[in-house]
VOFISE-374659 format. One line per 2 residues: number of its first residue (from 1); their letters; for each residue x, y, z of N, C-alpha, C. Coordinates in steps of 0.02 Angstrom, whole numbers, plus 50000, padded with zeros to 5 digits. Example, Ala and Ser with C-alpha at 12.3 -4.5 7.8 and 13.67 -1.06 7.14 Angstrom:
1	AS	50660:49716:50390:50615:49775:50390:50660:49835:50390 | 50642:49888:50354:50684:49947:50357:50645:50002:50394
% end
This chain:
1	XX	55956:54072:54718:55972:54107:54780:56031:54074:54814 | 56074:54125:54829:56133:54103:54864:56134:54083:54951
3	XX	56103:54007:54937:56082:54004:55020:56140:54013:55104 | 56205:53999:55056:56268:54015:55114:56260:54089:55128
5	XX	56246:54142:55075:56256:54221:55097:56173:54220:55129 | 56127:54196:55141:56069:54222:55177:56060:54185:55232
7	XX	56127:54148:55236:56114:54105:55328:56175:54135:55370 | 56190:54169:55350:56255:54219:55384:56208:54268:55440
9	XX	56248:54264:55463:56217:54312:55521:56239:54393:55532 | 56173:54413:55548:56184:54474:55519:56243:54515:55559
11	XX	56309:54547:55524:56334:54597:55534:56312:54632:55606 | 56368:54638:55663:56364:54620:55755:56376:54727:55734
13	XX	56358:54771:55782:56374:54822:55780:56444:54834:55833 | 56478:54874:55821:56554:54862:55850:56540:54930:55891
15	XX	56542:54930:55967:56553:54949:56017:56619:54982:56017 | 56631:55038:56041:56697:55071:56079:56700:55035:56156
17	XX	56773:55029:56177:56772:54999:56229:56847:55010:56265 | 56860:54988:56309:56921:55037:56353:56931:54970:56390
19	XX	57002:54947:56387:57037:54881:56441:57103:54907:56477 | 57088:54887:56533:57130:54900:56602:57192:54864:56593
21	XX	57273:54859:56565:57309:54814:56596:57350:54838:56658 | 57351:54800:56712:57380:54836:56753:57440:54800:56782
23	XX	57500:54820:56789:57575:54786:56810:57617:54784:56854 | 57607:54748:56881:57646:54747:56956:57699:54712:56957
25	XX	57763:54737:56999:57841:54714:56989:57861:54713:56926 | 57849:54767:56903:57879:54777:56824:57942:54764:56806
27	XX	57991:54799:56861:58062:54781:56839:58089:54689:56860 | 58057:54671:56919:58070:54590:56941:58028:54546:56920
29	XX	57970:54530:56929:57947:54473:56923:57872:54489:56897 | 57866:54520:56833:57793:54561:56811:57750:54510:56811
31	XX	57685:54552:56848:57613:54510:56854:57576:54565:56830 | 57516:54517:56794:57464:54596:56769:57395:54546:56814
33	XX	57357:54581:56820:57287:54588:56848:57242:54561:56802 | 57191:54495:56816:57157:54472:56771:57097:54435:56798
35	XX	57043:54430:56775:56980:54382:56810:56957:54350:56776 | 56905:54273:56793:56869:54238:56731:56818:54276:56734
37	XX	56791:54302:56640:56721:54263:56639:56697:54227:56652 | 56608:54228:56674:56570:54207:56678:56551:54116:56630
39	XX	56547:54078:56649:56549:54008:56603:56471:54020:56560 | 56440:54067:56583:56366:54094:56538:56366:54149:56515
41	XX	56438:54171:56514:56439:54263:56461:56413:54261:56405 | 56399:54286:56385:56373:54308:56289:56435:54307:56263
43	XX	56503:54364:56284:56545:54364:56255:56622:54337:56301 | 56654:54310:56265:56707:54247:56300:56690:54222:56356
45	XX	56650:54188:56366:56645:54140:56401:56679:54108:56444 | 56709:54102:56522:56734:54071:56528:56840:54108:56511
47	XX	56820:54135:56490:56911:54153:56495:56928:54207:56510 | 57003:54190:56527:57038:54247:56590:57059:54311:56547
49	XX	57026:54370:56571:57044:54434:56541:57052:54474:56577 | 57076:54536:56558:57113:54610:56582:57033:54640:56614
51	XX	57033:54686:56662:56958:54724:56685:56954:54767:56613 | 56917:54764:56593:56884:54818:56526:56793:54821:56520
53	XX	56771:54852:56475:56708:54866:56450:56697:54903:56393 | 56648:54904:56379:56603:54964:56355:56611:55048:56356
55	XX	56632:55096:56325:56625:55148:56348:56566:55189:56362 | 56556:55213:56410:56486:55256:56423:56469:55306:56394
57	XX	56414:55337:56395:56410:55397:56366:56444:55463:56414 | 56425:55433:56497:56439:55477:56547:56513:55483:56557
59	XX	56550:55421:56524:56634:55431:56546:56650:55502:56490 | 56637:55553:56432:56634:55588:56392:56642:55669:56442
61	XX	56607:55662:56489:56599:55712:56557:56635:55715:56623 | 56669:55657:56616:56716:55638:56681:56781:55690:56669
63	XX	56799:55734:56713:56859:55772:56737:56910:55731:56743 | 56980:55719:56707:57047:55679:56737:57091:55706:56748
65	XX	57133:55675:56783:57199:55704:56749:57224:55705:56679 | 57267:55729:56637:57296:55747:56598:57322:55670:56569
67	XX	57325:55643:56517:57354:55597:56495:57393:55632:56449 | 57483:55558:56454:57538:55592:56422:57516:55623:56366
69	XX	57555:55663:56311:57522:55713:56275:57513:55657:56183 | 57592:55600:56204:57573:55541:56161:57543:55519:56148
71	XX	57514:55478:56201:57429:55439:56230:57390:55462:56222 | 57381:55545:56220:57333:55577:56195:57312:55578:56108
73	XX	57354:55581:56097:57372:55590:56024:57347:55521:55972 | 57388:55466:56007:57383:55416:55999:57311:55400:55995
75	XX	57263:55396:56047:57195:55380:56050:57153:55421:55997 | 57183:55470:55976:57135:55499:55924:57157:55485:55865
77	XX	57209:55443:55858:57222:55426:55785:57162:55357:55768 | 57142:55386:55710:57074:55329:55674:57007:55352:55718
79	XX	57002:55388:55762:56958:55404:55813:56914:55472:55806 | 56848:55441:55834:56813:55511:55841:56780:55528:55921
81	XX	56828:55469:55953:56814:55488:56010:56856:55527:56066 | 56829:55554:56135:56871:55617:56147:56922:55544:56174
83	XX	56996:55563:56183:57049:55525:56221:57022:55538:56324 | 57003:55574:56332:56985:55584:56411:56925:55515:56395
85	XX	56881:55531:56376:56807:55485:56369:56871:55395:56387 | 56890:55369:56337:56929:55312:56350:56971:55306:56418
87	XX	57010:55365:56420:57026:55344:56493:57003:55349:56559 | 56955:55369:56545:56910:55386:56603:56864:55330:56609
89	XX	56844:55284:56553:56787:55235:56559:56870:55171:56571 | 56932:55161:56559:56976:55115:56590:56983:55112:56653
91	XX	56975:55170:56693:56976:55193:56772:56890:55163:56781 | 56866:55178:56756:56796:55165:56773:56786:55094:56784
93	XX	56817:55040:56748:56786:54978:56717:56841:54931:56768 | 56891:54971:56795:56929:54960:56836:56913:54922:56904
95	XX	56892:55001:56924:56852:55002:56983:56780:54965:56996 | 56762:54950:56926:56691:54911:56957:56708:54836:56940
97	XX	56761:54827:56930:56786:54722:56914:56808:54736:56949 | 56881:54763:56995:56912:54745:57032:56894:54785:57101
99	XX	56866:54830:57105:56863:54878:57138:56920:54900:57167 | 56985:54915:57138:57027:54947:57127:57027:55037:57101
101	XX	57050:55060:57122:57054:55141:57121:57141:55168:57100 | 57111:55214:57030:57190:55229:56996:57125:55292:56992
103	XX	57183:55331:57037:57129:55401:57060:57198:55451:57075 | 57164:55529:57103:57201:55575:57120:57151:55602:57173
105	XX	57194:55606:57225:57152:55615:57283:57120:55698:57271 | 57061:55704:57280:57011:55773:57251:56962:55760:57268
107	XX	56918:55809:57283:56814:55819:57292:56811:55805:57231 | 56759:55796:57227:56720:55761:57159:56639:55763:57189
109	XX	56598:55828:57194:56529:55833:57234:56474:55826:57174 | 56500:55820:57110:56433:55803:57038:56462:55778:57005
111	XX	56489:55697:57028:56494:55649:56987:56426:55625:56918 | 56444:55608:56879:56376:55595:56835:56364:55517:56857
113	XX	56307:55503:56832:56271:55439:56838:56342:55391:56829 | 56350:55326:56875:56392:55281:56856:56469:55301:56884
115	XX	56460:55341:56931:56534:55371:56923:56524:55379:57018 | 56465:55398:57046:56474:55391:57109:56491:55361:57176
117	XX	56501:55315:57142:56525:55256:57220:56612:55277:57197 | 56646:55289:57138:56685:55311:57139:56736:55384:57145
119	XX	56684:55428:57143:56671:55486:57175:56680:55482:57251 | 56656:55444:57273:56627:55430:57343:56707:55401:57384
121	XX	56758:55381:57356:56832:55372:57365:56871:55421:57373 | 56844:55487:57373:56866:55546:57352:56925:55541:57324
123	XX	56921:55513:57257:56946:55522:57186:56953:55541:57127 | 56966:55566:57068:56968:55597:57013:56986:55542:56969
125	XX	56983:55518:56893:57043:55487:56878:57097:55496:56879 | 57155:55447:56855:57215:55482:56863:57248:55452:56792
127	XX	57218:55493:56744:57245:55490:56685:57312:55519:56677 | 57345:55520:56682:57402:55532:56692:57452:55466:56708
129	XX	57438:55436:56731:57489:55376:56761:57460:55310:56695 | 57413:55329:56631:57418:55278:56608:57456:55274:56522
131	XX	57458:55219:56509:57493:55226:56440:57463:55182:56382 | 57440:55202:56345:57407:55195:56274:57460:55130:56231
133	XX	57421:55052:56248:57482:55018:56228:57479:54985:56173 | 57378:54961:56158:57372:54922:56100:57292:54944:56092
135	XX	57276:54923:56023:57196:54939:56017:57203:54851:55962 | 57127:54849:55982:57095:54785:55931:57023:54773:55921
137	XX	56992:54775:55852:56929:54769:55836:56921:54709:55842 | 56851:54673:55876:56835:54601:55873:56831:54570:55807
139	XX	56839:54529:55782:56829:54508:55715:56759:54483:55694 | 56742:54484:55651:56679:54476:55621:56647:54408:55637
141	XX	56586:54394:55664:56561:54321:55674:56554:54321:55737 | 56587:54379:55777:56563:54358:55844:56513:54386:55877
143	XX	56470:54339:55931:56419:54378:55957:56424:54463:55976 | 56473:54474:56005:56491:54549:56011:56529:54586:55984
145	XX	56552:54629:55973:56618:54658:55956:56620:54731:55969 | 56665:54729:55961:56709:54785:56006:56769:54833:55986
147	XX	56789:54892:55980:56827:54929:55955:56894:54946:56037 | 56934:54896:56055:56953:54918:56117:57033:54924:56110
149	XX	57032:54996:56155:57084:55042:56152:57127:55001:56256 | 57181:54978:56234:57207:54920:56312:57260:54995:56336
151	XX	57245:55029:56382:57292:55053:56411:57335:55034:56488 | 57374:55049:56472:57438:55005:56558:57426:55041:56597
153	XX	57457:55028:56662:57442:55066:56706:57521:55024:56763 | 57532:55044:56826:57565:55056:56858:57538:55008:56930
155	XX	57533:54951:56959:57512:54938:57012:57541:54998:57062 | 57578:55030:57057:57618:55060:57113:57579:55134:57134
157	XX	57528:55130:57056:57478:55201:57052:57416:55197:57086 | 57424:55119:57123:57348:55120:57125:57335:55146:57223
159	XX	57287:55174:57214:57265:55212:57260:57236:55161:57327 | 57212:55106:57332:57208:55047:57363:57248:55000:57360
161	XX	57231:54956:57402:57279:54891:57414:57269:54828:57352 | 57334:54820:57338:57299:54785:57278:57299:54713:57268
163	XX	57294:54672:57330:57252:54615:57341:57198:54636:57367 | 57176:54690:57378:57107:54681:57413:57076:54682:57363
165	XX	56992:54637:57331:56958:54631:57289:56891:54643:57309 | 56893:54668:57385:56817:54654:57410:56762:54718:57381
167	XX	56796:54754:57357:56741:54814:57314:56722:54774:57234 | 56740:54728:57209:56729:54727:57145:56662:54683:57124
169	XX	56639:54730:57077:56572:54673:57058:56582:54600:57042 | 56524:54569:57028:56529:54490:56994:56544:54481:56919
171	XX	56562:54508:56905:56587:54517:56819:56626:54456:56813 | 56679:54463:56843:56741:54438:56866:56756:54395:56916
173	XX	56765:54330:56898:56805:54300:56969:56855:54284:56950 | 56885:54223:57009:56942:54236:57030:57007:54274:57003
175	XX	56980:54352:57024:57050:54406:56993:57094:54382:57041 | 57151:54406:57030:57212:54386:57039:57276:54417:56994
177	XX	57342:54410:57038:57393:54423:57003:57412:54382:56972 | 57430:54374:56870:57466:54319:56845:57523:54339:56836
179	XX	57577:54294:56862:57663:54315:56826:57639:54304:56751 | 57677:54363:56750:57682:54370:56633:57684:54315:56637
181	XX	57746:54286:56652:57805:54207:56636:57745:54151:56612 | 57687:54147:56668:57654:54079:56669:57580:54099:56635
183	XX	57558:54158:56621:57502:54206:56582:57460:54161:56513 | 57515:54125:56492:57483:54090:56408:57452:54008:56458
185	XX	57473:53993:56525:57418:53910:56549:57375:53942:56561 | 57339:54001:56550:57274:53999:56569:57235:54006:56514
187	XX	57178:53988:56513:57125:54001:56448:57101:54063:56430 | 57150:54092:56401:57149:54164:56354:57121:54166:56300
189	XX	57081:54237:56285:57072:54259:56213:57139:54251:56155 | 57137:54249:56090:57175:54249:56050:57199:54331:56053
191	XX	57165:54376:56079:57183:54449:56059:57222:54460:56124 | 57217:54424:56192:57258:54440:56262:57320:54399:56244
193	XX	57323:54349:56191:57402:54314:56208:57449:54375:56143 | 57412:54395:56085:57444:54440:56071:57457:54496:56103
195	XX	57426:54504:56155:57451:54598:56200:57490:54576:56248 | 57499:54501:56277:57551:54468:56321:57610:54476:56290
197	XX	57608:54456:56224:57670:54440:56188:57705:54498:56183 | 57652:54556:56174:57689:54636:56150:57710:54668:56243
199	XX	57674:54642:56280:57686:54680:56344:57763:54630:56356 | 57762:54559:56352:57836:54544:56370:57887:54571:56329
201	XX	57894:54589:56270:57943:54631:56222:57949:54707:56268 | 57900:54723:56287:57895:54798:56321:57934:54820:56384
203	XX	57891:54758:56426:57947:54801:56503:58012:54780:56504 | 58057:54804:56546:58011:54841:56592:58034:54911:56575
205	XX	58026:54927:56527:58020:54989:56502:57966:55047:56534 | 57959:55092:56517:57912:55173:56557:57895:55194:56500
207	XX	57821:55238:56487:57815:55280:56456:57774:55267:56364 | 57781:55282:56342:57734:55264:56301:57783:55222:56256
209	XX	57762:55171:56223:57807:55141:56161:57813:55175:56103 | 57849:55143:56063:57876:55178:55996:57815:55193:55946
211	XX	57752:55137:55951:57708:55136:55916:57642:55097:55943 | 57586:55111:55916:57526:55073:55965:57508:55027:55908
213	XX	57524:54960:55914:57489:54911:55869:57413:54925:55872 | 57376:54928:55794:57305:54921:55818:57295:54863:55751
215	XX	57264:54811:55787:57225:54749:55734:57136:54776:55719 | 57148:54804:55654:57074:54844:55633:57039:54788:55627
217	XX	57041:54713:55592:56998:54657:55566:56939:54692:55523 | 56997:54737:55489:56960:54776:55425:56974:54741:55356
219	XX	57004:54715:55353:57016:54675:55283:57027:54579:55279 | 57023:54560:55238:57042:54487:55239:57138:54463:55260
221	XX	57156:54523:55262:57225:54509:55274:57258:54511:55337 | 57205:54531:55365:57198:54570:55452:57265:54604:55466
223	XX	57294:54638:55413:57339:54689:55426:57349:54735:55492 | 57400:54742:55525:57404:54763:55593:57438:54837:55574
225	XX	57384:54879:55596:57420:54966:55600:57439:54973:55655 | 57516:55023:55649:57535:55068:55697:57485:55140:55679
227	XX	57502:55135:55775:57455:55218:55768:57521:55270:55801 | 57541:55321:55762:57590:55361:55775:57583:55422:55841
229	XX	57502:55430:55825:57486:55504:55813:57400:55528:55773 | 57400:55583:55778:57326:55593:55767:57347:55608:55654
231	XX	57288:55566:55640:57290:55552:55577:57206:55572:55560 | 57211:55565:55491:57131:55583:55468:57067:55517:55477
233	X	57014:55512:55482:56982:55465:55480:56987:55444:55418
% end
């Protein structure tokens, strides 16, 4: 009996999941929006990341605006999920770490479960103002993992003040603005200093990029796909 292959642990199920980057003073002095984990998380522990999560079942039912027709496209390449569902749970995951609002001012009177205190802003999403920049599967071995699609966003879109933090759950502390410039002294994931590295090549550019890096950690070579466009599974 091969005792190294039966002390392995069993194969983590990989989650869909949706991350917030958000950018302020794009053309002068870019800062994106970031908080610690928890020093007792299950997953990263202790280090400074973008607001993201989990996608819901209820973000699938959420009304948005329109995302570019790229971004649209883009999210369904390798995907069987709807592109609204993702950007709607990035607005979502937003608003409950930072309590920040990237909305379109609208009634919203049958919000679904999870969606009402942001309803309650009289807001919509505002898919529309975001851009489809990178995706990355967790790699194998870790307690969690995750299939997450990082879309940008616009500080200038956001519908609140954006030092104010006093709506945001405990997920997250000390959020805050980091200048890009000084972004790698803090204790980052290995997958946030690669989307640092691609967001400083980026601005201060508009609009969707040429291509959406996605790191599948589908093979031993961890080969990095561009996503063009909607392709076959």
């Amino acid at each position: 009996m091969d005792l190294a292959i039966h002390s392995m642990p069993p194969d983590v199920p990989i989650r869909d999941a949706a991350t917030m980057i958000i950018v302020r003073n794009r053309s002068t002095d870019p800062a994106v929006l970031m908080g610690q984990r928890g020093a007792k998380a299950a997953f990263m522990p202790g280090k400074f990341v973008f607001p993201g999560g989990a996608i819901d079942p209820s973000d699938a039912s959420v009304a948005t605006t329109a995302l570019p027709i790229a971004c649209a496209s883009r999210l369904s390449d390798r995907s069987t999920l709807s592109p609204t569902a993702i950007a709607a749970a990035a607005v979502r995951e937003l608003w409950e770490e930072t309590g920040q609002v990237l909305g379109y001012a609208a009634p919203w009177p049958t919000p679904p479960q999870g969606w009402r205190g942001f309803a309650a802003t009289g807001h919509i999403p505002n898919a529309a103002a975001l851009t489809f920049f990178f995706r990355a599967v967790t790699p194998t071995g870790a307690p969690r993992r995750f299939d997450a699609r990082f879309l940008l966003a616009d500080a200038n879109d956001l519908c609140t003040d954006p030092d104010d933090f006093s709506g945001a759950e405990d997920e997250l502390s000390h959020l805050q603005w980091v200048p890009l410039a000084k972004a790698r002294d803090f204790d980052l994931p290995f997958i946030t200093q690669v989307v640092l590295a691609e967001l400083m090549g980026y601005l201060p550019n508009v609009g969707p990029p040429t291509s959406v890096p996605f790191f599948a950690n589908e093979d031993e070579q961890h080969l990095v796909h561009r996503l063009n466009g909607t392709s076959p599974l």
